[in-house]
C-alpha positions as CSV (number, residue, x, y, z in Angstrom):
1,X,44.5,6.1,-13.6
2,X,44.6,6.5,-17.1
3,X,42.0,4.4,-19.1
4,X,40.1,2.8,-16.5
5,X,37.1,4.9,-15.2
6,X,36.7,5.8,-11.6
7,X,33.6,6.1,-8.9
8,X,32.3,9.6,-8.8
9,X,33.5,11.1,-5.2
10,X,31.0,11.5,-2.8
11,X,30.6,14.3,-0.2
12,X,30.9,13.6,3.3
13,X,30.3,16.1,7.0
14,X,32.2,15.3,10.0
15,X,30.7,16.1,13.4
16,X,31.9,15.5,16.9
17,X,31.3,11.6,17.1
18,X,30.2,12.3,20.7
19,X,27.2,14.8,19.6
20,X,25.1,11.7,18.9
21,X,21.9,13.9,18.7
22,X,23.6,15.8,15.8
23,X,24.3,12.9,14.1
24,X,21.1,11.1,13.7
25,X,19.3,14.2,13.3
26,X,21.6,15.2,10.1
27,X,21.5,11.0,9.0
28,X,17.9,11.3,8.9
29,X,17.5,14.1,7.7
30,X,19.9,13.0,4.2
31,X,18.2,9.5,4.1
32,X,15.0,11.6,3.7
33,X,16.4,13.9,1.0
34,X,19.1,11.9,-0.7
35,X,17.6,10.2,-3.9
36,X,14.3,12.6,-3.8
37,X,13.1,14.1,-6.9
38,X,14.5,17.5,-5.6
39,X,17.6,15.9,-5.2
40,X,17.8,14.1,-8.5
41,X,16.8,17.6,-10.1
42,X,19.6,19.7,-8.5
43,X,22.2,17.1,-9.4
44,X,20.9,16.7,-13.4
45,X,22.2,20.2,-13.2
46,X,25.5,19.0,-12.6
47,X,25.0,16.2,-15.4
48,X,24.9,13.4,-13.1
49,X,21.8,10.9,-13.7
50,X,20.4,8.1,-11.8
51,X,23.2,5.8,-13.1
52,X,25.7,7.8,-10.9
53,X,23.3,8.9,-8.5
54,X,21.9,4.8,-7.6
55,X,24.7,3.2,-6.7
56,X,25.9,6.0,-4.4
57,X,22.8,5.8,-2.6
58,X,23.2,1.5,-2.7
59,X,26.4,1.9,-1.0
């Protein structure tokens, strides 16, 4: 849309929703890393700041 800014795209996984296990393994293991200073470090490399990175982790 011309003019108007968009939400950065986030990345998503998809599993076998019946491989609960899986799931909550890989959930925990991104709440624990998503937002970390590692995290925040790789993704200046990519030019994206706490402004971007924030409200993805809000939502």
């Amino acid at each position: 849309m011309k003019g108007k800014q968009q939400k950065p795209p986030l990345g998503a996984f998809s599993f076998n929703r019946r491989n609960s296990e899986l799931i909550q393994a890989v959930n925990k293991a991104l709440r624990s890393y998503l937002g970390s200073p590692d995290h925040r470090a790789r993704m200046a490399g990519f030019g994206l700041t706490h402004n971007e990175i924030d409200p993805a982790l809000a939502g």
